[in-house]
Steps between C-alpha positions, in 0.01 A plus 500: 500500500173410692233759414261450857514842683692711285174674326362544841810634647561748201163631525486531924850707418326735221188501713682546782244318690314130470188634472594696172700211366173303591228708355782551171526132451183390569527287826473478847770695719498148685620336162771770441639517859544104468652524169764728604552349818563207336723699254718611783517102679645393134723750493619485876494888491265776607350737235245704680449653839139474616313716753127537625564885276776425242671275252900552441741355287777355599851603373488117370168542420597843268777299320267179428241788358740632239549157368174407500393777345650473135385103498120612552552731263667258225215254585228783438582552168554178419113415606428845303748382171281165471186647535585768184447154332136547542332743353178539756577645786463343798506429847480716832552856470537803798458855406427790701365828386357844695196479679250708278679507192515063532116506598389682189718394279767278556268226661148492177838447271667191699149357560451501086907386475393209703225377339687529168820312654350238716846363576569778704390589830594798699500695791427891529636701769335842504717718750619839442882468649777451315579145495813342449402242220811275520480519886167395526452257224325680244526402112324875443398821621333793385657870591372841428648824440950568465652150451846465591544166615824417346486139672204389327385428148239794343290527221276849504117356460326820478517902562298635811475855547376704778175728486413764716099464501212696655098498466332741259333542785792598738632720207162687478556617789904579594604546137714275314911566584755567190811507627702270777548812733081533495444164679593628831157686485329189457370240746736175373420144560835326682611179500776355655782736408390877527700583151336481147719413216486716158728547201605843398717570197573164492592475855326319806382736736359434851231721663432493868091455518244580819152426554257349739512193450796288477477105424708224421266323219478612163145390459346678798673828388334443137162482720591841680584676152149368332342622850647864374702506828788621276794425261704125503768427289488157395616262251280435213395131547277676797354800312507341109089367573409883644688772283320270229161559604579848631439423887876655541699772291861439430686772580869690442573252226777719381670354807377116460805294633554195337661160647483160460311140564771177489508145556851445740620141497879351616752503268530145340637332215162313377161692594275223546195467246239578783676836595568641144186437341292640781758824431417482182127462599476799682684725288230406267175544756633821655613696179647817473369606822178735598445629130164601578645728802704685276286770366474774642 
């Protein structure tokens, strides 16, 4: 079997464009096109519709896929069985991870796994949308909150739980709430979703939240509840710092809900060295999530 233009084509197919097969592979969409072009002259058969808009497969092209598939795959883990033989990781890995959460901690914890390891480069993608790893080309990714990814491999890094926060100041003067039915008396700091998240007798509970201000960034509605506009429920890698020093008060922590933080990577038969010891390195770094956010 001759190898030119089948990586290219699988990816344009998973990408379903050139462009993301491009960008995923880490070449020009003028190098891709020609490899698969050339693909399709060797195999006297079209695989792909192309439009100005749109890439298609062809019912050919869908059939040539499937096989090609499973021989990527059996030459992945062959490249990932020989390099178990070394015991330093290395080589190029891609991760992605949320926005804030990656910032402030996933990013100060690669930087220091890099200079330890420096057989190992990498590449961060910080981007709050739920990417599809395998997809996309991803060796890892970072998810918050329920897990149920049943296609991908999961190991639980680290709790998070959510904390309903306010300034002593803002308290002073509105009064501090006790029960879930009080906070509709309360001016509440939205994000994206209008519904904050509780557990209740061991059961999750969602309350629907108003307020004046309603924004889609965690960190500007930590600014709003430290301005004493009013209450924000957020997760405690934003509040930890300020419930420490006293600049916020936790409150209804009888009703704390409690999730997770994971590291998501595709199921294989041989994790590479480079992808289980940076697991393995952030388990470490992160902990057992916001301990200092936990008292009340």
């Amino acid at each position: 079997m001759q190898w030119e233009g089948v990586v290219e084509f699988v990816a344009v197919v998973e990408a379903q464009s050139f462009t993301g097969a491009a960008h995923r592979l880490g070449m020009s969409v003028a190098q891709v096109s020609r490899q698969v072009s050339a693909l399709e002259r060797r195999l006297a058969t079209r695989l792909l519709y192309r439009t100005t808009r749109k890439v298609s497969v062809t019912e050919s092209g869908q059939l040539y896929y499937r096989h090609c598939r499973p021989l990527l795959d059996g030459l992945h883990e062959a490249e990932q069985a020989l390099s178990l033989t070394r015991d330093t990781p290395s080589g190029h890995l891609r991760l992605t991870a949320p926005v804030y959460y990656g910032e402030t901690v996933i990013a100060p914890l690669l930087q220091r796994y890099l200079l330890d390891f420096p057989a190992v480069s990498a590449e961060l993608n910080l981007d709050n949308r739920k990417i599809d790893l395998v997809a996309e080309g991803y060796d890892l990714g970072i998810r918050l909150g329920p897990m149920d990814e049943s296609s991908l491999m999961v190991k639980q890094l680290a709790s998070r739980r959510h904390h309903v926060c306010a300034s002593p100041d803002y308290l002073q003067r509105h009064g501090e709430p006790h029960t879930l039915a009080e906070l509709a008396q309360y001016q509440c700091l939205v994000g994206t979703i209008a519904t904050w998240r509780f557990s209740e007798d061991g059961r999750r509970r969602e309350i629907t939240v108003s307020g004046r201000l309603r924004c889609n960034s965690g960190a500007a509605l930590l600014g709003a509840a430290l301005q004493g506009l009013g209450l924000v429920q957020l997760p405690g890698y934003y509040v930890a710092e300020h419930l420490a020093s006293g600049r916020l008060t936790s409150l209804l922590t009888a009703y704390t809900l409690q999730d997770g933080i994971w590291a998501t990577y595709p199921r294989t038969r041989y994790l590479p060295p480079k992808v289980s010891r940076l697991v393995s390195y952030l388990e470490a770094g992160i902990g057992q999530g916001d301990k200092a956010a936990l008292r009340p």
